[in-house]
N, C-alpha and C positions, 0 to 999 in steps of 0.2 A: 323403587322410586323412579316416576318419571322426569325426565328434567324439561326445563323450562329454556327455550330457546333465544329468551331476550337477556342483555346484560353479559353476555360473554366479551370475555377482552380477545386480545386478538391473539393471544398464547394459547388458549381454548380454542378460537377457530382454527390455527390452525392442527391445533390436534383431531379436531372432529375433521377437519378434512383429510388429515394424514389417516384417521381410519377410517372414510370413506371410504380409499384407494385402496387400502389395504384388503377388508373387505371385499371392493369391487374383483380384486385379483383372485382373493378364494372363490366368488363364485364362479369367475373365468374357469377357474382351475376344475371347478365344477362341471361346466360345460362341456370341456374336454373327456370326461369322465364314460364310458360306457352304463350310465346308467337308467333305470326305466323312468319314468316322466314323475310318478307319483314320488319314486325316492328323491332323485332331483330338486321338487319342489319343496318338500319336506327340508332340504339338507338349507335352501336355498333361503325360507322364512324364517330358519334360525339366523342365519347371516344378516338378514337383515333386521332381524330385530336388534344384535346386536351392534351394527350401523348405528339406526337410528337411536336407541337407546330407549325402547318400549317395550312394553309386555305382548301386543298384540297386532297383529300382522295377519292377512292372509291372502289366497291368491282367486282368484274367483274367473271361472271360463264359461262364456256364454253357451247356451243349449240353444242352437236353432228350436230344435221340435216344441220346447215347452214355455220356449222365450223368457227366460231366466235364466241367473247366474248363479250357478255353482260353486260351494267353496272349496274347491278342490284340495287346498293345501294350509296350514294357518297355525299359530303358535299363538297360547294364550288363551285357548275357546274353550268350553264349556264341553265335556266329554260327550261324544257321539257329535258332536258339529260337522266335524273335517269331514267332507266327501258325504256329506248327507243333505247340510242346511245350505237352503238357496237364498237368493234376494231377487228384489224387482229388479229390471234391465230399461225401465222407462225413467225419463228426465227426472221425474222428481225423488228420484232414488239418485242417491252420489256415486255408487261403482256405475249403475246406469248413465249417469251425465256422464262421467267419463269414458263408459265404454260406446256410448253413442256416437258423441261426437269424437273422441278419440286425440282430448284436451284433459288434464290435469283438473281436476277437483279439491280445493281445498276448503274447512268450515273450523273454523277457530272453536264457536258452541252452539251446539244442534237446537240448545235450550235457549238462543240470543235467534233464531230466525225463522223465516217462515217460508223460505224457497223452496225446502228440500221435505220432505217425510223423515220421521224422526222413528226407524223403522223399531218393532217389538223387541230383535232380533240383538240389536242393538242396546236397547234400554236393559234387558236382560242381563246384558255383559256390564252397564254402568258408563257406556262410551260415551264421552263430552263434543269431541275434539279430531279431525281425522282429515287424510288427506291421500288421494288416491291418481295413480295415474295409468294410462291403457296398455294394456302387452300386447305390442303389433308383431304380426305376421305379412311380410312383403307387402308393408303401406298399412293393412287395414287392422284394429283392433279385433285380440284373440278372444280379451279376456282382462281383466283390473288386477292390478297390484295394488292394495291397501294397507297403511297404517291406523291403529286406532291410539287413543287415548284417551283414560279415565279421570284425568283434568284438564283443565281449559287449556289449551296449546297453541298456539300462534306457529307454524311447523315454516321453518327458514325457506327460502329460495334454495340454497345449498342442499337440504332434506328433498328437497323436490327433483331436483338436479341428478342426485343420487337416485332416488327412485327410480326416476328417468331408465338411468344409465341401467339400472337392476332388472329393471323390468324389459328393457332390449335383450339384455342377455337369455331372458327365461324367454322370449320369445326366441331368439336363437335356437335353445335347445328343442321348443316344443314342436319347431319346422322341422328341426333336425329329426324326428320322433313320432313325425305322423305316422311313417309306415310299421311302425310296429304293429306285429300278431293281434288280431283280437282278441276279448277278453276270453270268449269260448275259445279258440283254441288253444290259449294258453293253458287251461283248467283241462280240456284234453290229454297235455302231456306235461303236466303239473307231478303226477305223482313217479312216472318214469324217470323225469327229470333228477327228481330228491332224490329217488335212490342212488340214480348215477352220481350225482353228485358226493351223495356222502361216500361212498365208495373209493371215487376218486379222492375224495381229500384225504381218506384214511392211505392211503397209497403214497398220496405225495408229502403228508406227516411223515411217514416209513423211511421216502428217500429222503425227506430233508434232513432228517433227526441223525440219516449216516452218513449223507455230507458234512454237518455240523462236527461229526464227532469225527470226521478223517481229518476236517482241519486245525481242530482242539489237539488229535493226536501228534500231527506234523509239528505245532506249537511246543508240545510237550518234549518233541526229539529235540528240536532247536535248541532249547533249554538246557538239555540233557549237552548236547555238543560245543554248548558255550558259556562261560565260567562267572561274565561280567553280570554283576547285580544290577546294573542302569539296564544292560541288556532285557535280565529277569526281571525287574519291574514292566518297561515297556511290554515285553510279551503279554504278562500276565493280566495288565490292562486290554492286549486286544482280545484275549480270550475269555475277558471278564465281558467287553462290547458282544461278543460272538453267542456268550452261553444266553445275554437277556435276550436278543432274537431267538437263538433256538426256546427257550420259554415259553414265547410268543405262540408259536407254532404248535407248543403239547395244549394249548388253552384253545388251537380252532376247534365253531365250531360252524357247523354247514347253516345258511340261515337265507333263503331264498336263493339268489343266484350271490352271494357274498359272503364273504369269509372273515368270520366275525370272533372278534375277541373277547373272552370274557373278563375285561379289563382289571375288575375285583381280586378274581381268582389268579392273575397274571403280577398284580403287585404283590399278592401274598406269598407267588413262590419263587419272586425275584425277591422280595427281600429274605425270604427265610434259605435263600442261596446265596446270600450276601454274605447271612450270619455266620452258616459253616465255614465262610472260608477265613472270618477274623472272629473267633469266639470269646475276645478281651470286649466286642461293640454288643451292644446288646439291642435290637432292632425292633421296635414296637409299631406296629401296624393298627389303623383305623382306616378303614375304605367303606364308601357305598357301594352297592350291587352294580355296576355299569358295564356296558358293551361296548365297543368300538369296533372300525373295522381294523383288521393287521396292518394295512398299511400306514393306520394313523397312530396304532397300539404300541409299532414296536419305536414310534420315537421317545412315546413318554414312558417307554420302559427305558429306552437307553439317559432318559434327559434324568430317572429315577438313579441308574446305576450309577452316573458317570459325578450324579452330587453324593451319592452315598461314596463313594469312592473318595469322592475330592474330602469329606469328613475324614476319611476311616486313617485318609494321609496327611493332613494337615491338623487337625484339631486335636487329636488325643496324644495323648503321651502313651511310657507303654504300662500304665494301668486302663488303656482302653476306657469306655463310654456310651455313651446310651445316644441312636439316631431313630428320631421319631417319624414317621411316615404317615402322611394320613390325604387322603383321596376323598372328596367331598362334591357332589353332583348337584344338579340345580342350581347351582351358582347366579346372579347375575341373569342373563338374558340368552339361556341354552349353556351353558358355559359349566365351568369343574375346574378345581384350582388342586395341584399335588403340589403338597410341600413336603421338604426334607429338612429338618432341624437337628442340629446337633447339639450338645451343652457341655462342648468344646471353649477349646481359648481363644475364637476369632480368630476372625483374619490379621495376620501380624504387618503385612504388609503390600504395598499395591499392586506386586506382580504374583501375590501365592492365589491360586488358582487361577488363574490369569486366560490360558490357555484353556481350561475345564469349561470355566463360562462365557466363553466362546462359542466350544460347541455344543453348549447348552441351547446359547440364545439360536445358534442356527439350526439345528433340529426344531425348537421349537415354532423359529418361521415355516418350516414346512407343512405343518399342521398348523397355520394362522395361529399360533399361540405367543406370549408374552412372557417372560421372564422378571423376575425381580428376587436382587438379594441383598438380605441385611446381617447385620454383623458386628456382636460386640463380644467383651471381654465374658461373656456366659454362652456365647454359643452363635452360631449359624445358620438362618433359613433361608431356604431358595424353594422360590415359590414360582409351579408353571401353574398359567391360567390359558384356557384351551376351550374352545367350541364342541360340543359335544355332538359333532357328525358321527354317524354310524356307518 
């Protein structure tokens, strides 16, 4: 559902403003990132979609030689679009007004005017509504950042502002990115590369796996040399944090120049490692097929353990209970929501897990994600909602 930008009270604006920023900061984070231009932009139209709150987005870079725009990057299109389908780059095309003059374009309904070409391209997709501004490189226009929409939209000053601000940043990165290898030499040492790579990763699986497991053992003497149960819980919690990264790591797999997780396969054998260790909880799994990369992976593995945990200690008594797990993708606008449910006896009072969802909520800012939990006399969910970068 797309929303409708008129009639917001001002406890709505400022939430769409608070996740403007918020947004705007992931894509920073973005930017900083060692990555090639195509993943970048890919990473960058989900963010923005979810900014704005639309289905459809894309990023479009002028071609000297053939005098058109290219949709380099886009969320929401028609399969085979991205990196194929072009547009006009003359005034009467809207990424063209905006990339010419190198001024913000906005059109409420393509079907209320007669300024603009109401492109094929478009109609296709069912776009009403759309508003577009230019991605400069030192002063001059690279290329369009666009929003579309499949009903009439009136898109705020604020929405533009943002854009604004989204589109400086891609232009940031894309200066940052000119010198990159050409296409042919990349495909030159494209297959040398993979190899190396996999190789490497299987190597550093090897050594991570007996890192992991020298500091589990060091844990395990600790334990062994001191007698205190607050003691023996604490530990047992950091090596409960320690075994979901090492998990993390048995799931890489090599996946261009990134180290990708097989998200799916990563919740199934963090929980089915939960289970052995309390066999009174009984742990039921639903996930989609998803990937991520590990550095995003291993937080909503630990935001997974660390609520199964807070269950496994507060809700049940000692005939133990049932905590449901389920991973759901496509969400919303690029987005996947994990929730952990117990049918537990609630929260009993305002400081029991207190501390847990804490560092829920702040793992989950690292990965731009959102936290939410509810809680009654039947049981406990905690639900992370999360962007779905790879």
């Amino acid at each position: 559902m797309q929303h409708q930008s008129g009639g917001m009270n001002e406890s709505e604006v400022l939430d769409k403003l608070r996740r403007h920023v918020r947004i705007l900061v992931d894509i920073a984070r973005l930017v900083g990132e060692n990555a090639d231009l195509n993943r970048f932009l890919d990473q960058a139209v989900v963010q923005i979609a979810r900014a704005v709150e639309i289905t459809h987005v894309k990023v479009l870079q002028y071609r000297p030689r053939t005098s058109d725009l290219l949709v380099v990057a886009g969320i929401g299109w028609k399969e085979g679009v991205v990196r194929t389908a072009t547009l006009s780059a003359d005034l009467r095309s809207p990424p063209g007004r905006a990339f010419q003059t190198a001024e913000p374009v906005n059109i409420k309904n393509l079907n209320e005017q007669d300024e603009y070409v109401h492109s094929n391209f478009l109609k296709e997709h069912g776009i009403i509504s759309l508003t577009n501004v230019p991605v400069r490189i030192d002063g001059a226009a690279w290329g369009v950042l666009e929003v579309d929409s499949t009903t009439p939209r009136d898109f705020s000053e604020d929405t533009t502002d943002f854009l604004t601000a989204a589109a400086a940043l891609i232009g940031t990165f894309v200066l940052r990115h000119l010198e990159f290898p050409d296409k042919e030499t990349r495909l030159l040492t494209a297959a040398a590369e993979a190899q190396k790579r996999d190789i490497l990763l299987r190597e550093m699986q090897h050594r991570v796996k007996n890192n992991f497991q020298l500091v589990l053992a060091s844990i395990s003497l600790q334990k062994r040399r001191h007698q205190s149960q607050e003691l023996h819980r604490a530990l047992d919690h950091v090596a409960n944090r320690i075994n979901a990264i090492s998990l993390a790591h048995d799931q890489l797999a090599p996946r261009d120049e990134r180290q990708i997780v097989k998200l799916s396969d990563y919740i199934r054998a963090l929980c089915s490692a939960i289970h052995q260790q309390i066999e009174e909880v009984e742990v039921d799994v639903i996930t989609d097929e998803l990937e991520l990369s590990i550095d995003r992976a291993v937080p909503v593995g630990l935001i997974l353990n660390e609520a199964a945990m807070n269950s496994i200690k507060h809700a049940f008594g000692p005939e133990g209970g049932r905590i449901r797990v389920r991973l759901e993708g496509g969400i919303g606008y690029g987005e996947a929501i994990l929730s952990v449910s117990d049918n537990g006896r609630g929260i009993q009072n305002a400081t029991e897990r207190g501390s847990g969802l804490n560092l829920i909520a702040s793992l989950a800012r690292q990965i731009g994600g959102t936290v939410e939990q509810e809680s009654s006399a039947s049981g406990t969910t905690t639900s992370l909602r999360f962007p779905l970068i790879a």
